[in-house]
Backbone of each chain as nested JSON, in Angstrom:
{
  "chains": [
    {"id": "A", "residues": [
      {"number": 1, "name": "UNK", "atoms": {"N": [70.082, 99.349, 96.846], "CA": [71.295, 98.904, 96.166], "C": [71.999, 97.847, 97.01]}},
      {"number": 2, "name": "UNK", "atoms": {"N": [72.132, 97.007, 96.447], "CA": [73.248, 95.508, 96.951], "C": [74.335, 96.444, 97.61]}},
      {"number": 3, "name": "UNK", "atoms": {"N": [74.708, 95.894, 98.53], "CA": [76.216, 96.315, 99.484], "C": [77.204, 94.708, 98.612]}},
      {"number": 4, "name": "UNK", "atoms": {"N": [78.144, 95.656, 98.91], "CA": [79.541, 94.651, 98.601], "C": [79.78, 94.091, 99.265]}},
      {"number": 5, "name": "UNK", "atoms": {"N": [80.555, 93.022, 99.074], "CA": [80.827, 92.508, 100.62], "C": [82.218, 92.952, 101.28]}},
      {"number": 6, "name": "UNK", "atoms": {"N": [82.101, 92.938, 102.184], "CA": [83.322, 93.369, 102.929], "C": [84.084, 92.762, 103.218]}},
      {"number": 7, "name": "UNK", "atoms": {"N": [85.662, 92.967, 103.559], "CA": [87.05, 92.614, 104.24], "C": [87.145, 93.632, 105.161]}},
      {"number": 8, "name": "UNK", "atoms": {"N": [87.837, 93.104, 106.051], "CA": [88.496, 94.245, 107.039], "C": [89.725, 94.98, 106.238]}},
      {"number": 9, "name": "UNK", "atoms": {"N": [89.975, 95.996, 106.198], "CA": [90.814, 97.19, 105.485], "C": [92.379, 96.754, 106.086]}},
      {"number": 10, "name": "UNK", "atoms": {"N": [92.985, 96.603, 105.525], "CA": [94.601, 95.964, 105.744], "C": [95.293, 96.703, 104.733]}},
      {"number": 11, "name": "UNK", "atoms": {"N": [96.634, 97.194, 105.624], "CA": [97.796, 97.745, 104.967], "C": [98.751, 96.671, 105.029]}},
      {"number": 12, "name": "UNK", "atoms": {"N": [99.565, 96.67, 103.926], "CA": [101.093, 96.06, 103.941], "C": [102.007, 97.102, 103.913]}},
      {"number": 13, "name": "UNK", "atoms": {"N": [102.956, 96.445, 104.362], "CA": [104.078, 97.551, 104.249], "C": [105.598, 96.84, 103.636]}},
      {"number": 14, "name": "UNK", "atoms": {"N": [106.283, 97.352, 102.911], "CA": [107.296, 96.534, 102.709], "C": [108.429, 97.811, 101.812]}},
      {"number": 15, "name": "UNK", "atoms": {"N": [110.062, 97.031, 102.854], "CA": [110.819, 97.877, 102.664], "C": [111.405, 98.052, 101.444]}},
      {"number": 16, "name": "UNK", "atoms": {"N": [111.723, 99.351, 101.197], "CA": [112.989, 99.192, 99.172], "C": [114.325, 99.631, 99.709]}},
      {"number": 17, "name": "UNK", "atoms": {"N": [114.679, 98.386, 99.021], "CA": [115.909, 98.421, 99.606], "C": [117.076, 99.427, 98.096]}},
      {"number": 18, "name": "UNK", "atoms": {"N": [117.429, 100.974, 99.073], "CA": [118.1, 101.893, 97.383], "C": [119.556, 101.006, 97.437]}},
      {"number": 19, "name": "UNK", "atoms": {"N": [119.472, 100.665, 96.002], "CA": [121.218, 100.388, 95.743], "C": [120.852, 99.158, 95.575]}},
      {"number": 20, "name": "UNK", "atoms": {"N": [119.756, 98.118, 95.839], "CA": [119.465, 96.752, 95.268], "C": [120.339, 96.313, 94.651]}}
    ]},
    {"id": "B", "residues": [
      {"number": 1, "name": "UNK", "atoms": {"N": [94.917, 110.09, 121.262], "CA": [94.144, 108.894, 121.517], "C": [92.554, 108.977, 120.133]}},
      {"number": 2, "name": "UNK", "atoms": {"N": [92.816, 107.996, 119.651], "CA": [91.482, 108.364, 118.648], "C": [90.377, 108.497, 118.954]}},
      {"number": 3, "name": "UNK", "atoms": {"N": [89.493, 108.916, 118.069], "CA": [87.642, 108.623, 118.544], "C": [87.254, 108.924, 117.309]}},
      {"number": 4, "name": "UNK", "atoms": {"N": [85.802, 108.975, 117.35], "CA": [84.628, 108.838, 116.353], "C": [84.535, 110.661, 115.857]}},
      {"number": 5, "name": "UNK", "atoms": {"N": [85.062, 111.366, 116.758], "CA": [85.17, 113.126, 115.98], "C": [86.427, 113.368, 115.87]}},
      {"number": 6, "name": "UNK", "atoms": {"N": [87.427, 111.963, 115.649], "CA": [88.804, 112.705, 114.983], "C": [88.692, 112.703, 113.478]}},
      {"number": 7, "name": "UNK", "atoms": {"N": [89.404, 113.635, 112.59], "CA": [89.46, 113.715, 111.253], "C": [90.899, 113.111, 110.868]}},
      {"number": 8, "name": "UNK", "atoms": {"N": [90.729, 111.827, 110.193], "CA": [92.012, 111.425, 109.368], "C": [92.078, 112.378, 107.783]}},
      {"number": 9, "name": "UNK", "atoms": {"N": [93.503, 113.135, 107.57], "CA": [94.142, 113.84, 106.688], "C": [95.216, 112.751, 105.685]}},
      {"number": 10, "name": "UNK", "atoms": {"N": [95.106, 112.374, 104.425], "CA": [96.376, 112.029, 104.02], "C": [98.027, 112.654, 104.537]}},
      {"number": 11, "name": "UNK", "atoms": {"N": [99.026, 112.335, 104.824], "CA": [99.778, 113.151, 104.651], "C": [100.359, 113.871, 103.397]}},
      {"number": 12, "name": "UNK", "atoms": {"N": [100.837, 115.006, 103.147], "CA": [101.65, 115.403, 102.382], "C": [102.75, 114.927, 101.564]}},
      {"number": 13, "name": "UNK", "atoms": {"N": [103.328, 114.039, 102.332], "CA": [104.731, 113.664, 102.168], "C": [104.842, 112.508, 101.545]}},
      {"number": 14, "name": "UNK", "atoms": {"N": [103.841, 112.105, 100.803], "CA": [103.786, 110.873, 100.063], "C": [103.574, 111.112, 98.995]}},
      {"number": 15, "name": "UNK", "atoms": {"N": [103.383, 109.832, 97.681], "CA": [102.885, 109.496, 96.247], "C": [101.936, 108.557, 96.704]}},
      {"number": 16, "name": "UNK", "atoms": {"N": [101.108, 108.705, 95.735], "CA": [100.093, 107.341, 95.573], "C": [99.092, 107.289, 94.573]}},
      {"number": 17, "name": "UNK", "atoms": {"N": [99.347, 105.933, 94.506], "CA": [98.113, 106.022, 92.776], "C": [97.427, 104.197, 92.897]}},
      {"number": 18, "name": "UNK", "atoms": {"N": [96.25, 104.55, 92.282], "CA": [95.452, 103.562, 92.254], "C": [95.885, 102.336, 91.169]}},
      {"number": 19, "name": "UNK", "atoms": {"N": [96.247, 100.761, 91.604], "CA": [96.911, 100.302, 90.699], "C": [96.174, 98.924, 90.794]}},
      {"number": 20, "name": "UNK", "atoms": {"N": [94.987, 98.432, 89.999], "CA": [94.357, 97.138, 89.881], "C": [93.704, 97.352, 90.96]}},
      {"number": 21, "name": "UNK", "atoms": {"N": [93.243, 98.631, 91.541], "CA": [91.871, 98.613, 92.567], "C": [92.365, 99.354, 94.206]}},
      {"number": 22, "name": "UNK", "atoms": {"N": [94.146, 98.818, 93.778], "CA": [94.469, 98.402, 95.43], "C": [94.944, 100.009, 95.592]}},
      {"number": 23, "name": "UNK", "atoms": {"N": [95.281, 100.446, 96.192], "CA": [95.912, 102.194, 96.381], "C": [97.345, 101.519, 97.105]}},
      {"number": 24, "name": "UNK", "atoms": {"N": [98.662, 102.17, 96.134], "CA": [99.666, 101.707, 96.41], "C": [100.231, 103.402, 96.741]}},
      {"number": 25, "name": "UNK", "atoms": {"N": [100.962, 103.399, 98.015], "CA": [102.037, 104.161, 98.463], "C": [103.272, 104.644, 98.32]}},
      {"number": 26, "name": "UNK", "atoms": {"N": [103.877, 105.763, 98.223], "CA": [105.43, 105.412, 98.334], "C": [105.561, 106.965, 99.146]}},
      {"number": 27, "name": "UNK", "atoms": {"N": [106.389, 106.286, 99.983], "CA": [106.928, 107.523, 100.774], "C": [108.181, 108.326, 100.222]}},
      {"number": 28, "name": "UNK", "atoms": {"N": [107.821, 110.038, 100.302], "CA": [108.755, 110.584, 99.774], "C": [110.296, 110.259, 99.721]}},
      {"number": 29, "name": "UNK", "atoms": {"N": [110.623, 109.563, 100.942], "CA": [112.307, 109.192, 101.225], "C": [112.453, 107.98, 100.577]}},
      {"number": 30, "name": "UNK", "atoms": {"N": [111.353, 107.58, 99.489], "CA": [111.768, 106.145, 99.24], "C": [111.853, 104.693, 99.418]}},
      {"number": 31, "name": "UNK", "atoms": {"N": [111.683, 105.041, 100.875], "CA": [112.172, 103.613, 101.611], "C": [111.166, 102.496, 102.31]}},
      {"number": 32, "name": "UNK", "atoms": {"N": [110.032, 103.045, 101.55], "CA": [108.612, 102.245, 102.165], "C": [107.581, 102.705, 100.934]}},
      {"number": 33, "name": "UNK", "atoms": {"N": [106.806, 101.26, 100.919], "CA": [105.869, 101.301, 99.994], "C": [104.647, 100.299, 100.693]}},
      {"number": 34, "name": "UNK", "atoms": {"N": [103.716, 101.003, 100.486], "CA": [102.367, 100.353, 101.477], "C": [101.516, 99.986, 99.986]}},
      {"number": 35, "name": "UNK", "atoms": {"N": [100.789, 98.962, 100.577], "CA": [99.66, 98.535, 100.196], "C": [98.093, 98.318, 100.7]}},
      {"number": 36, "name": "UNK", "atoms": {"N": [97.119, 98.886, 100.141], "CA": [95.866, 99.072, 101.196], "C": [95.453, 98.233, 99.762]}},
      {"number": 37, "name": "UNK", "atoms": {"N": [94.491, 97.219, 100.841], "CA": [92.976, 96.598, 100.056], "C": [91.943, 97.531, 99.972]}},
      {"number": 38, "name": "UNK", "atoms": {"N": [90.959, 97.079, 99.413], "CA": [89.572, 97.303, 98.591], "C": [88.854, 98.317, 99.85]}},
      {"number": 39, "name": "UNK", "atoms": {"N": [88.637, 97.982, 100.899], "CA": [88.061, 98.604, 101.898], "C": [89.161, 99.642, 102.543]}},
      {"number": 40, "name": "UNK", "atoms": {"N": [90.962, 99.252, 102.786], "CA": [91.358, 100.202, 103.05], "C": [91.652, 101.456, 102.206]}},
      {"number": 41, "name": "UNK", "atoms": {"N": [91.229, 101.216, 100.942], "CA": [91.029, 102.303, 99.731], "C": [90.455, 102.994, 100.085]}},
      {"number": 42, "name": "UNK", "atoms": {"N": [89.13, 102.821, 99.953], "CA": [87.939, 103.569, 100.624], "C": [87.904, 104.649, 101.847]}},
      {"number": 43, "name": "UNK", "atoms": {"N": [88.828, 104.162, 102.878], "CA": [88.962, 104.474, 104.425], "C": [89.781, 105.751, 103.721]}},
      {"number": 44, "name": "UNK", "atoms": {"N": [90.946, 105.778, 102.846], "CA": [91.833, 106.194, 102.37], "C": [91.814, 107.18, 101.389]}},
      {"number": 45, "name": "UNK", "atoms": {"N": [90.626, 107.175, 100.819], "CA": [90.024, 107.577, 99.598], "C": [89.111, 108.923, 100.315]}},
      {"number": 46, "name": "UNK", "atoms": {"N": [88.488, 108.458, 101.111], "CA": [87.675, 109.58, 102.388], "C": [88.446, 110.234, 103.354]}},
      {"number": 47, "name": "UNK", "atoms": {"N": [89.748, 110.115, 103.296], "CA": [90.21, 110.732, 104.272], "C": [90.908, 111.745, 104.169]}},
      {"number": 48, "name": "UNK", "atoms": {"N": [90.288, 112.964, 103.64], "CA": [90.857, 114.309, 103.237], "C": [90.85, 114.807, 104.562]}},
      {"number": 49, "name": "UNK", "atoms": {"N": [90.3, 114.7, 105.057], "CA": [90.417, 116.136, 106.523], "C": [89.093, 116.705, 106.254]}},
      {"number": 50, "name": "UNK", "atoms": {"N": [87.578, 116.605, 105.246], "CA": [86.445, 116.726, 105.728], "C": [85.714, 116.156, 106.497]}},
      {"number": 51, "name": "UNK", "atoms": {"N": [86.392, 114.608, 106.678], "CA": [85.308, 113.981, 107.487], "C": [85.409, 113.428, 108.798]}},
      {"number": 52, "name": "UNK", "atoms": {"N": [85.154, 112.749, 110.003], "CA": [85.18, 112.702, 111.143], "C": [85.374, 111.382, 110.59]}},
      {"number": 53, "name": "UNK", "atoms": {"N": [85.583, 110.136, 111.612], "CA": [86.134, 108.862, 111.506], "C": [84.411, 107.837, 111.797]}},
      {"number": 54, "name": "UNK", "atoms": {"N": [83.49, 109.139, 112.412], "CA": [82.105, 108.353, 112.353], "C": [81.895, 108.413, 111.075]}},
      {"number": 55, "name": "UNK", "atoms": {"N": [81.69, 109.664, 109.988], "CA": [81.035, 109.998, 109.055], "C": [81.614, 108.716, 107.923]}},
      {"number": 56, "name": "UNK", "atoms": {"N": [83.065, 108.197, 108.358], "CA": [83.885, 107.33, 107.312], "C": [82.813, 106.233, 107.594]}},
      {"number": 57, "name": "UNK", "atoms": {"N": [83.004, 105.888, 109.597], "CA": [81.99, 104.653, 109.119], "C": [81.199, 104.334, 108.547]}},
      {"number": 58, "name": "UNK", "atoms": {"N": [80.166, 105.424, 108.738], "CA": [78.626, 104.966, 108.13], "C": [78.733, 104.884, 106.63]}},
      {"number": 59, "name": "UNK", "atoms": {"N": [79.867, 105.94, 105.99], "CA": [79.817, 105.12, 104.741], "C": [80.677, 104.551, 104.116]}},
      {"number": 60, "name": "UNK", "atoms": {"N": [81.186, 103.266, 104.705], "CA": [81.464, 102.2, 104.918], "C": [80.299, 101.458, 104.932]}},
      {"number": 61, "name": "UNK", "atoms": {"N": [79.662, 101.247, 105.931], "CA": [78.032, 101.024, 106.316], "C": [77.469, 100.575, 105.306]}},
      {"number": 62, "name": "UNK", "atoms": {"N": [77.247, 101.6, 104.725], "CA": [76.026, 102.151, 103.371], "C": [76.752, 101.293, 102.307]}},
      {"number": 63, "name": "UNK", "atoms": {"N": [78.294, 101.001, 101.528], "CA": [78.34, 100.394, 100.748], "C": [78.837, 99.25, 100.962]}},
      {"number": 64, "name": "UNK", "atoms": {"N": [79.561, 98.903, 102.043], "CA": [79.881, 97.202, 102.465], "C": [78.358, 96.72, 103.468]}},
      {"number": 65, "name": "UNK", "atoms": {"N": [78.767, 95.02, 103.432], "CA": [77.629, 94.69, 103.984], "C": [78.442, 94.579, 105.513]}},
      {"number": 66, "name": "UNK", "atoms": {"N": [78.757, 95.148, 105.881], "CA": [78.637, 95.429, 107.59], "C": [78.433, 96.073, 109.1]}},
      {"number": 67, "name": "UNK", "atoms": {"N": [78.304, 95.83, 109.969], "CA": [77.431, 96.41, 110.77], "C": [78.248, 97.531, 111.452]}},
      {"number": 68, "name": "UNK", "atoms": {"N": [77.723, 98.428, 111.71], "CA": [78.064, 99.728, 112.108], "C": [79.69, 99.652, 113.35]}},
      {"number": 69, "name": "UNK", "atoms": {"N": [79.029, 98.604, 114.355], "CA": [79.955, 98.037, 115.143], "C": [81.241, 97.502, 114.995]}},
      {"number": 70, "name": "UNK", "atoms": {"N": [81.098, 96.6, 114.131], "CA": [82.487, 96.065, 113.235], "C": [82.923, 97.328, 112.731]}},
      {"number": 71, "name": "UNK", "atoms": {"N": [82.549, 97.701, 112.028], "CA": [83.314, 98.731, 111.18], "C": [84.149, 100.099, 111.718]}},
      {"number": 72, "name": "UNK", "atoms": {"N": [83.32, 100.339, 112.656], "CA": [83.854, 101.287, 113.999], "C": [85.489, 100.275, 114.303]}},
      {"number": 73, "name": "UNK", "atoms": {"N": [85.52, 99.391, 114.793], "CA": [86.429, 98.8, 115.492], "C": [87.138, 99.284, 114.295]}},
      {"number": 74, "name": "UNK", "atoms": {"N": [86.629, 98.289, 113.119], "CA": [87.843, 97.998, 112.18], "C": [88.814, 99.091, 111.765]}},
      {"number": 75, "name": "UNK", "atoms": {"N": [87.697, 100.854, 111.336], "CA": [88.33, 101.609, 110.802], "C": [89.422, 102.212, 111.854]}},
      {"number": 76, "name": "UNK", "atoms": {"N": [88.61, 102.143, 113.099], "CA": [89.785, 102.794, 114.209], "C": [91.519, 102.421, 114.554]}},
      {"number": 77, "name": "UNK", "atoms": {"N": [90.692, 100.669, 114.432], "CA": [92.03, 100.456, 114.051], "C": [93.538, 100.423, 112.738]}},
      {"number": 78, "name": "UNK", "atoms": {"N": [92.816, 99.985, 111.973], "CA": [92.943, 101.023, 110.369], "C": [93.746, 101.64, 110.316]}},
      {"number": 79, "name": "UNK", "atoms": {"N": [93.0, 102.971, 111.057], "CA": [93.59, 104.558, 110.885], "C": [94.322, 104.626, 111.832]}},
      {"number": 80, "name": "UNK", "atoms": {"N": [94.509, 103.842, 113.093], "CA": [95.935, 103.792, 113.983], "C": [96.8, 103.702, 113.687]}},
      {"number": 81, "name": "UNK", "atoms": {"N": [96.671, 102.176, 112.831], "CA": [97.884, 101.902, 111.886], "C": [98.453, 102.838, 110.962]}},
      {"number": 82, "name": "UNK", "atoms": {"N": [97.847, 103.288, 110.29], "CA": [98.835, 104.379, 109.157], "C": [98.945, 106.012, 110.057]}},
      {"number": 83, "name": "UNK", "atoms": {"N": [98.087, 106.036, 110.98], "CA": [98.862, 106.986, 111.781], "C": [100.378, 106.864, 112.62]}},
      {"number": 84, "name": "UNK", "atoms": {"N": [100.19, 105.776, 112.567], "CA": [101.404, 104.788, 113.351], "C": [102.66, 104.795, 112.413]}},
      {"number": 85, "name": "UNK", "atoms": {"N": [102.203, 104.84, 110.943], "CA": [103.011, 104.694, 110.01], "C": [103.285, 106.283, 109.426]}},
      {"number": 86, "name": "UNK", "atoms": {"N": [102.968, 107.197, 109.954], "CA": [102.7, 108.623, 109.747], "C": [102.636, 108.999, 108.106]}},
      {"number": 87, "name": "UNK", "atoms": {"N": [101.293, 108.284, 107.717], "CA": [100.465, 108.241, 106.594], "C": [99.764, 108.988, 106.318]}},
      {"number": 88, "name": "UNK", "atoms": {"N": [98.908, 109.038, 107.737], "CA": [98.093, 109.687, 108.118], "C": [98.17, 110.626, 109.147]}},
      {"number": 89, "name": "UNK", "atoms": {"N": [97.241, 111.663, 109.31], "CA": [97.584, 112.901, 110.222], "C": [95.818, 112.805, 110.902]}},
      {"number": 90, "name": "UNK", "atoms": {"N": [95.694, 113.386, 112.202], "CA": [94.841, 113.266, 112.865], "C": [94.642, 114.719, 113.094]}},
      {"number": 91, "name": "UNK", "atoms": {"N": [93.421, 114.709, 113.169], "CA": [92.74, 116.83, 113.536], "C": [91.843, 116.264, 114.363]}},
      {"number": 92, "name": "UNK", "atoms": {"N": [91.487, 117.025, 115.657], "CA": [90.544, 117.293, 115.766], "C": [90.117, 116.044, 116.967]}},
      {"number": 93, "name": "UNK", "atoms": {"N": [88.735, 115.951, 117.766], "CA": [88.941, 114.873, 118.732], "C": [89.76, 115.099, 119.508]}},
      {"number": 94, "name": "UNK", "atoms": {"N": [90.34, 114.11, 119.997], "CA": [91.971, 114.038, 120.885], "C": [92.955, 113.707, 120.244]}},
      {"number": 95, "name": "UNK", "atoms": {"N": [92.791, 113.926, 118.78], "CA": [94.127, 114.368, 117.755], "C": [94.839, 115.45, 118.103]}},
      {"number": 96, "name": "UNK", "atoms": {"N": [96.315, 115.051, 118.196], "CA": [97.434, 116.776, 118.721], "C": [96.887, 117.654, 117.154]}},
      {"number": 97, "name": "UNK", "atoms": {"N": [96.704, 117.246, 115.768], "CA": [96.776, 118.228, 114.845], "C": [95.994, 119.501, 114.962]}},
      {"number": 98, "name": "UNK", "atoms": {"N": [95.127, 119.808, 116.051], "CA": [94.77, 121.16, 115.752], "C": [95.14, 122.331, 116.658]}}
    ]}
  ]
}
């Protein structure tokens, strides 16, 4: 079976701001 | 300190649901919302607390095209990060969780 190709695995993160 | 026989656990204390591929976060208090790509899905997706952080690599391995080496680095560092972000919980190895 074909492999996928890969990225390196990355999180974002981003704040919520309550009361916007 | 991590290694290749620590077990990454989701934490508890979150939501998360799969949205256009990507696995989106939200932490119970609200105040943070993460985003993992295609491969950090995967890392994320395997990380119940059955498997060791080798067993993630290799399959990693098996369905991306990269080499055992890279992927070691990559996931370790990875899973630092959302341990860092207490996302994730560590067992086992030189993880404090057990």
């Amino acid at each position: 079976m074909e492999r996928e190709e890969y990225h390196k695995p990355r999180i974002k993160s981003e704040a919520i701001e309550i009361g916007a | 300190m991590l290694s290749l026989d620590s077990y990454p656990q989701r934490s508890d204390e979150l939501v998360w649901r799969v949205i256009d591929g990507e696995v989106v976060i939200l932490t119970t208090d609200g105040h943070e919302i993460h985003t993992l790509n295609k491969v950090g899905r995967v890392i994320w997706e395997l990380s119940d607390g059955t498997r060791n952080i080798k067993e993630i690599v290799s399959l990693i391995c098996e369905r991306f095209d990269v080499s055992f080496e890279v992927a070691k680095a990559d996931v370790l560092d990875f899973v630092k990060q959302l341990e860092d972000k207490k996302i994730l919980q560590i067992r086992g190895g030189d993880g404090d969780g057990n």
